[in-house]
C-alpha positions in Angstrom: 11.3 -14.6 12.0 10.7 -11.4 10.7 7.4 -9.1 10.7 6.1 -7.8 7.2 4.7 -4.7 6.0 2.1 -5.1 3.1 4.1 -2.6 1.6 6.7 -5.6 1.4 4.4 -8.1 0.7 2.9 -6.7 -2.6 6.2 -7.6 -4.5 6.5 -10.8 -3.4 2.8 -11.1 -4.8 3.1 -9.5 -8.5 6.0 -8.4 -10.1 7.4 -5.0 -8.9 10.6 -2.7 -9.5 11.4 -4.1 -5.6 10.7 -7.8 -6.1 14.0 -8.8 -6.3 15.1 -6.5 -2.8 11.9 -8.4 -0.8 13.0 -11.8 -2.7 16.1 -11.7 -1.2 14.5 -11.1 2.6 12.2 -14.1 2.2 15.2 -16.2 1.5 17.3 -14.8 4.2 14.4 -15.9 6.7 11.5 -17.8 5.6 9.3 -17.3 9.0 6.7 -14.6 8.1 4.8 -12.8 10.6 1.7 -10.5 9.7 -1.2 -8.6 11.6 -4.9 -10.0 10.7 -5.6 -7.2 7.9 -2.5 -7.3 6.0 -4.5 -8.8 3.8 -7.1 -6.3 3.4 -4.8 -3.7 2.7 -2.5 -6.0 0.1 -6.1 -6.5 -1.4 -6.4 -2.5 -1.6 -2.6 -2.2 -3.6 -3.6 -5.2 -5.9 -7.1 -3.4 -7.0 -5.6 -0.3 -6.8 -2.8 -1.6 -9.6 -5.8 -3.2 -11.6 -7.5 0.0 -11.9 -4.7 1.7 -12.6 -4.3 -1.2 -15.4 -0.6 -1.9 -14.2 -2.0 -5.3 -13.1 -4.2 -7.6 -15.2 -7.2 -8.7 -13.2 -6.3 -12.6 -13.9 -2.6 -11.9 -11.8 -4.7 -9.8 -9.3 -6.7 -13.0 -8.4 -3.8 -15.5 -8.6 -1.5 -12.9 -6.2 -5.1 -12.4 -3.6 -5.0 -16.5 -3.6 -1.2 -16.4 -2.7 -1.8 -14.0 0.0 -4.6 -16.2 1.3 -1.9 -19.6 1.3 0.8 -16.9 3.0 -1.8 -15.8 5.7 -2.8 -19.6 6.2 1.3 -20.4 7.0 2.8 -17.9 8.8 2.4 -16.7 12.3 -0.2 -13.8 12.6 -0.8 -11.1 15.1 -4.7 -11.0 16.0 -5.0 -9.2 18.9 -6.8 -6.2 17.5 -7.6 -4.4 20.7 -3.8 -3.9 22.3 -2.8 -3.4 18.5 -5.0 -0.6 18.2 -4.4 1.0 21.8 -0.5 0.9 20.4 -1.2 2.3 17.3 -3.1 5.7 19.1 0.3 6.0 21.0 2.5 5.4 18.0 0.5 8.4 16.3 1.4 10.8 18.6 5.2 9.8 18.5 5.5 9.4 15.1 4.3 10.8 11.5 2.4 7.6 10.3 -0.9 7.2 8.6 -3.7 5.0 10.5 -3.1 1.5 9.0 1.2 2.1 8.8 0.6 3.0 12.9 -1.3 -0.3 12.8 1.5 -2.4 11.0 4.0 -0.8 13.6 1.6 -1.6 16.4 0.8 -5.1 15.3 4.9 -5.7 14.9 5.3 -4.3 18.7 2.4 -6.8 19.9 4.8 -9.7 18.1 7.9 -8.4 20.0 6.2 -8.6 23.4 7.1 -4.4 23.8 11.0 -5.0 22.9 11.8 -4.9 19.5 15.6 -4.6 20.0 16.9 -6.7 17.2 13.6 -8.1 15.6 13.9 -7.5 12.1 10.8 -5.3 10.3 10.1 -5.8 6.3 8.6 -2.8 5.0 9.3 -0.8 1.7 7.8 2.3 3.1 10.2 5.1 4.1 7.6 6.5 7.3 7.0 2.8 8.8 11.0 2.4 8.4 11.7 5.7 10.3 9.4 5.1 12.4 10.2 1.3 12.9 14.0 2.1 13.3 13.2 4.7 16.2 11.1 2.0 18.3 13.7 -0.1 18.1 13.1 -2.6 15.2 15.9 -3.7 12.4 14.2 -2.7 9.0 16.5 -4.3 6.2 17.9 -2.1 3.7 
């Protein structure tokens, strides 16, 4: 079971330079675990690609219904209150924006406070630092 960044879910989603990298951690373990607005910000990265027009709106749709199927199957963290008392404390350890702190806090509420050995999928390089200093394995 591994935790995922949305920063790894995107390319799973649409088709990305790093598709084939996250492609290959899906197949290694198959058990997804996400925090309850992955989705929100996976939403933000697909309309950010649309307007950016690196993403046609038709894909945008079809990869915000798979997110919705992925959400539905997997295990998700919802415990938004201990999430976000761990992110405040994350920030003042580590240089993370708001919603990577989050993701990082939402990962530590899945591993019951010991990450030592539970494996973190993210593509971005702060949340690996970061992630690799509390304790977590973030795949290469």
């Amino acid at each position: 079971m591994r935790f995922w960044d949305s920063s790894a879910v995107v390319p799973l989603l649409v088709e990305q330079d790093a598709s084939d990298r996250v492609a290959g951690w899906v197949d290694t373990d198959h058990a997804v675990v996400l925090w309850t607005l992955t989705s929100v910000e996976v939403a933000s990265a697909l309309r950010r690609l649309v307007r950016e027009r690196a993403l046609r709106e038709a894909l945008a749709l079809e990869a915000e219904a798979r997110m919705d199927e992925m959400a539905r199957a997997c295990h998700v963290v919802v415990d938004i209150d201990t999430v976000k008392t761990v992110a405040r404390r994350l920030l003042r350890l580590h240089t993370l924006r708001a919603f990577d702190a989050l993701q990082l806090a939402a990962a530590m509420q899945w591993a019951e406070g010991h990450p030592d050995g539970r494996i973190l999928c993210t593509l971005d390089g702060r949340l690996a630092e970061a992630a690799r200093r509390e304790g977590f394995v973030v795949p290469a």
